[in-house]
C-alpha positions in Angstrom: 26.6 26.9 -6.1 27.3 23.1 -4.9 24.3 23.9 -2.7 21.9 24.4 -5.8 23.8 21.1 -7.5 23.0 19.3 -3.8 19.8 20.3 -4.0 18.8 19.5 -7.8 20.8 15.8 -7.2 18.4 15.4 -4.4 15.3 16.4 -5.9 16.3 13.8 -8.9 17.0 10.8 -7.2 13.3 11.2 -5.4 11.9 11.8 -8.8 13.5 8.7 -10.3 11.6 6.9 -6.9 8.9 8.2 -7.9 8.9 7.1 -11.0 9.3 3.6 -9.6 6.0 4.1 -7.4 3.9 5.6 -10.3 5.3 2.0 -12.5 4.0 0.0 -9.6 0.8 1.8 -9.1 -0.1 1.4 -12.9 1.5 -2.3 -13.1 -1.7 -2.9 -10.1 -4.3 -1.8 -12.2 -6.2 -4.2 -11.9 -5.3 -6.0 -8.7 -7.7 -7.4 -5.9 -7.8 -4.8 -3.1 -4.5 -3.0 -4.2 -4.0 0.3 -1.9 -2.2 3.2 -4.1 1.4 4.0 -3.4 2.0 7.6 -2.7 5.0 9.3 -4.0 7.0 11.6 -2.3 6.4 15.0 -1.6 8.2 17.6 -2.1 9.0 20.4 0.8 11.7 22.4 2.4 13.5 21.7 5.3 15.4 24.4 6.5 17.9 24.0 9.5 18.5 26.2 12.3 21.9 28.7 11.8 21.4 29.4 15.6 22.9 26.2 16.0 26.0 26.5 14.6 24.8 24.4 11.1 24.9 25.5 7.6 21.4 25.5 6.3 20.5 23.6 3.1 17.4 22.6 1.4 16.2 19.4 0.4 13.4 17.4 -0.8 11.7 15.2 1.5 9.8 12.2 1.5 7.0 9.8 3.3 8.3 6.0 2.9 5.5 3.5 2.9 2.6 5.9 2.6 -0.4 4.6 0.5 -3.8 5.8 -0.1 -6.4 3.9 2.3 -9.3 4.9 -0.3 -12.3 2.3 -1.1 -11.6 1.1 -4.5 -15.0 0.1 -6.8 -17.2 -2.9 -5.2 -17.3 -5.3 -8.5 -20.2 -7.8 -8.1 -19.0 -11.3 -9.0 -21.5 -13.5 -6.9 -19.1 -16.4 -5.7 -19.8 -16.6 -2.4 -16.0 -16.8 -1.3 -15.8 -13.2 -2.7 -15.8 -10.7 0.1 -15.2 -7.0 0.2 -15.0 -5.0 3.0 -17.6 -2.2 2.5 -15.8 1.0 4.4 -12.6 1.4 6.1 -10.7 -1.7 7.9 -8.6 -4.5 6.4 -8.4 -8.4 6.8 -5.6 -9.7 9.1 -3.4 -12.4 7.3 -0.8 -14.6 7.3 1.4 -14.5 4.2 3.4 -17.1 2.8 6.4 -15.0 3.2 6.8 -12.9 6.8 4.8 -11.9 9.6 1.3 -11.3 10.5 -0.1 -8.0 8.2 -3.2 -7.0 6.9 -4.7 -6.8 3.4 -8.4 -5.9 1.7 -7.8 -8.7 -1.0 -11.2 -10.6 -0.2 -10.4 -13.4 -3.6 -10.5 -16.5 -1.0 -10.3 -20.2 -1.3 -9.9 -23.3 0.9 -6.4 -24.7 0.1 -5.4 -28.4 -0.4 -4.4 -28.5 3.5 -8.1 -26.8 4.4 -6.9 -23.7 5.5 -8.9 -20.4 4.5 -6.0 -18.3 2.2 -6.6 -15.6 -0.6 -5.6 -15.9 -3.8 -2.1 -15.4 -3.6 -2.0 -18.4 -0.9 -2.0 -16.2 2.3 -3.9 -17.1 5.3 -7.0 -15.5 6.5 -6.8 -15.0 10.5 -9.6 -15.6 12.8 -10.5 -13.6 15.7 -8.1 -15.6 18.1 -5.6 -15.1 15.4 -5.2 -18.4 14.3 -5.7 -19.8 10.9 -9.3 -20.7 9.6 -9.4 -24.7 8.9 -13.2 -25.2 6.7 -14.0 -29.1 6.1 -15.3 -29.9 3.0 -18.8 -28.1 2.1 -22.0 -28.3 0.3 -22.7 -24.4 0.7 -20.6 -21.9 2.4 -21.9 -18.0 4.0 -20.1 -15.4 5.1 -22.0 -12.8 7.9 -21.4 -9.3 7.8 -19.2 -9.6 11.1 -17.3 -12.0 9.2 -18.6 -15.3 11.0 -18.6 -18.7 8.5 -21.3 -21.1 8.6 -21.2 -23.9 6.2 -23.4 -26.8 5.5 -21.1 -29.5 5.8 -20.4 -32.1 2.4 -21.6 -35.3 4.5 -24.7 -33.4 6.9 -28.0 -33.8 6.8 -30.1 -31.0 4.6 -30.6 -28.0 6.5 -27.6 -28.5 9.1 -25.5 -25.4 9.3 -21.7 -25.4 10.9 -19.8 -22.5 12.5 -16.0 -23.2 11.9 -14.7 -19.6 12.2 -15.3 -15.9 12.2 -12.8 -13.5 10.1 -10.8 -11.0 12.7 -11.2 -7.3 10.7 -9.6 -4.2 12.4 -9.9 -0.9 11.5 -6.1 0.0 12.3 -7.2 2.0 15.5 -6.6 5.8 17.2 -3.1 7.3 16.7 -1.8 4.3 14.8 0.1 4.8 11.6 -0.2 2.2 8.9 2.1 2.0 6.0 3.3 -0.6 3.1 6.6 -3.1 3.8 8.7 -4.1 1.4 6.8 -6.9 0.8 3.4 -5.0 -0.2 1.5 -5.2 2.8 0.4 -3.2 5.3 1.9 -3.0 8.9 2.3 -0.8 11.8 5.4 1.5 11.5 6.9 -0.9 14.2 6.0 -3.7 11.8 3.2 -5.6 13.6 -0.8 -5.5 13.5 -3.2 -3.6 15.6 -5.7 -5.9 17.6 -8.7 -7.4 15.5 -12.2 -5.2 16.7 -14.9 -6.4 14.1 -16.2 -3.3 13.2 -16.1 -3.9 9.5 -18.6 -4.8 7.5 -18.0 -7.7 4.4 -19.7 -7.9 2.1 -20.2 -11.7 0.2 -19.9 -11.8 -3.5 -17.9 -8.7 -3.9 -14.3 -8.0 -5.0 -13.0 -4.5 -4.4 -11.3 -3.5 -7.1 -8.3 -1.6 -7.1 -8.2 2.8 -6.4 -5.6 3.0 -8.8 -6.9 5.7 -11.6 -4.4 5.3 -14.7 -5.2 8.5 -15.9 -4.1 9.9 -12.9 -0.7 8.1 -12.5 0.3 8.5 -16.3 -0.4 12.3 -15.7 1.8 12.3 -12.7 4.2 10.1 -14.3 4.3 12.7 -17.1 5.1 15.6 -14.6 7.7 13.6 -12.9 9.4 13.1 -15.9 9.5 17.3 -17.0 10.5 17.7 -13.5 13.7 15.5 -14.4 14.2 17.4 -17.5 14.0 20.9 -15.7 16.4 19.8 -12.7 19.1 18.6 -15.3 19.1 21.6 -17.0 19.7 23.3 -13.8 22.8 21.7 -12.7 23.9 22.2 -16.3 23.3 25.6 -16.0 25.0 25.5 -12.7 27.9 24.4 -14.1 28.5 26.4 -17.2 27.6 29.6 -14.4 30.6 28.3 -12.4 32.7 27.8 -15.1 32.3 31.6 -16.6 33.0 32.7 -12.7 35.8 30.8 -12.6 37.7 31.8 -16.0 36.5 35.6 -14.8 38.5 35.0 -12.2 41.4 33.6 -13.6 41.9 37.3 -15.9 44.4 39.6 -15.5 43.7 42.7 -13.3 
């Protein structure tokens, strides 16, 4: 019986995770680039009893998975919009931690003219260094991600190369997930090499893949799941209980 409880405790405390990755999904709605968290799957895993160990079964689960799906392309025509039309993903530098990438494409040039997103991280170039971008009349963006600007001060006409965005597309037989801070990594926590075989796209925001529908659904699921796993170990209990007191009676 404590096998059942074990397993019905198990199975709750990934649904309450769950729950957590299905609040964040929907709190991202409407984020810039925002990949979906996937919550945790449910399977068997059963051990051998060849090798001497009492077999169980438990619920498993994938930490840091997300879904790398293209999110809408929203036209917004500011030429400091860029999307990444495909698979691949910016390499940045966030304010917090180490070198990660993202497919938030809302950039700016900060006070200390640096290129950075919206939420103040730094956009790498190819040499993996950050993009400086003087002072501007107009500003383009190539579909390789190299920057020509026509600086504040030239003559009409003159055009300025200061940088080109480093893109990767994560590469063969590398897994990507989500740190704890919400971005993505290697599984060993670092970056695969830029390869520029992405394609941006200028005056485009990628909107987020989150489908609300989809995660209130889920989230509705989750929570009868909860429901039917207490009952269980209630169940369980009261089935123990009755066994016991059986036992307890006089022959």
């Amino acid at each position: 019986m404590d096998k059942s409880i074990f397993t019905a405790l198990n199975s709750m405390q990934i649904l309450k995770n769950n729950q957590s990755v299905l609040a964040q999904n929907l709190s991202n709605t409407n984020s810039v680039g925002f990949k979906k968290d996937i919550h945790a799957n449910f399977g068997s895993l059963y051990m051998d009893r060849q090798k001497g160990i009492d077999p169980r079964v438990f619920a498993l689960s994938d930490v840091g998975s997300f879904d790398s799906s293209q999110g809408p392309m929203n036209p917004t025509d500011r030429k400091l919009d860029l999307a990444i039309d495909g698979t691949g993903y910016f390499i940045v530098k966030p304010e917090q931690g180490p070198l990660a990438l993202s497919r938030r494409g809302d950039l700016k040039v900060g006070p200390d003219g640096l290129l950075r997103d919206n939420t103040g991280a730094q956009i790498y170039s190819v040499d993996l260094e950050p993009i400086e971008v003087p002072p501007f009349k107009d500003i383009t963006f190539s579909a390789d991600g190299i920057i020509t600007i026509e600086p504040l001060n030239a003559e009409p006409g003159q055009q300025v190369v200061v940088g080109q965005i480093a893109t990767t597309q994560g590469g063969e037989n590398v897994k990507l997930i989500k740190s704890l801070d919400g971005y993505i990594r290697t599984e060993e926590g670092g970056i695969p090499e830029p390869d520029q075989v992405s394609t941006l796209v200028s005056g485009f925001l990628e909107g987020s893949n989150v489908k609300s529908v989809d995660e209130l659904v889920a989230s509705i699921e989750q929570s009868r799941a909860f429901e039917v796993n207490v009952k269980f170990i209630k169940t369980a209990k009261e089935l123990d209980e009755a066994t016991a007191s059986l036992m307890r009676m006089p022959n």
